[in-house]
Every structure is written in C-alpha cells, then in structure tokens.
Phi, psi and omega in degrees: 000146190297166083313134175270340187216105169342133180325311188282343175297275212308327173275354174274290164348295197294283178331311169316308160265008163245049152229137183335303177310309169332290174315281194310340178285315188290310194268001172283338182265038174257341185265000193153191150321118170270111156309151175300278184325337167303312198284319183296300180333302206275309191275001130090059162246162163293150180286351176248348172296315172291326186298318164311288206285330168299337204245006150281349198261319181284345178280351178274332203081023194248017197180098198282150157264144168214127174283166152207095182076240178299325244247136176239125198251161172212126181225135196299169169256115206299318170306281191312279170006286181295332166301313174276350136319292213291316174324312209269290181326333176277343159300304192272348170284353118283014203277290207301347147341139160269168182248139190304104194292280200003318184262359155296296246239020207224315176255354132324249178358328177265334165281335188299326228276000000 
C-alpha cells in the first residue's frame, strides 16, 4: 500500500494535532478565515499562549497565515488537510483484512521439521 506522507510528516501531524488547544484551533478555522483576535476572543486565550499553538499548527503546514494592515488571518490549510485525509484513508483500506496465515504456517512446518 502507497503512503501519501512520510513518516516525519504524519508525525509531525499527528503530534501537532494532538493536543486539545490545537483541536480546539483546527475546529474554529473549520468554517473559515479567522482574525487572530477573533480566535483569542472566542477560544477565551491569551494572545502568546494561541501564538504559541499557532505557530505549532504553521509549522505542521496545517494551518496558512495572512497580514492585512495590523491584523493577521488564519485559515486551515487545504492542501496539507487533504494529504492527511488521504494517509488516513490508506490506513483504512485494509485494516479491517485478515493478514495472510500461508507464510505462518509455512514457517511452523520448518521449525516442527
């Protein structure tokens, strides 16, 4: 089976998204564009505690930044989102499989022998 993402990708992903604060980041920007001030407003953080988590999320690729005058925007990033769907989806296309006894029982019979 392909992988769509390198081991250090899916794990900087992964790591990225796991923590709650993150989570909670990913899902205010699932409907759009953010103002920074919006996100500290609305998820009730301090602005270097979300800066921080922000600047974990861009460092994953997950998550694009834009100035406008003072004002700094965030919008998830579409491309990385869809490479980790397709990873997780390549995951799921066999999990539910048995895995093939044939070369077990094969190497029983050379050890019995």
């Amino acid at each position: 089976m392909q992988r769509t993402l390198s081991r250090e990708k899916s794990s900087q992903l992964l790591k990225a998204l796991s923590d709650p604060i993150r989570l909670d980041v990913i899902n205010a920007l699932a409907d759009g564009e953010r103002c920074v001030c919006d996100l500290t407003r609305d998820l009730k953080l301090a602005q270097s505690k979300l800066s921080f988590h922000l600047k974990v999320l861009r460092n994953a690729d997950l998550v694009n930044d834009r100035k406008s005058g003072r004002w700094i925007f965030y919008r998830l990033n579409a491309d990385t989102i869809g490479e980790l769907q397709a990873w997780i989806g390549s995951l799921a296309i066999n999990c539910r499989q048995a895995a093939p006894t044939q070369h077990c029982l094969d190497a029983a019979i050379t050890t019995e022998s």
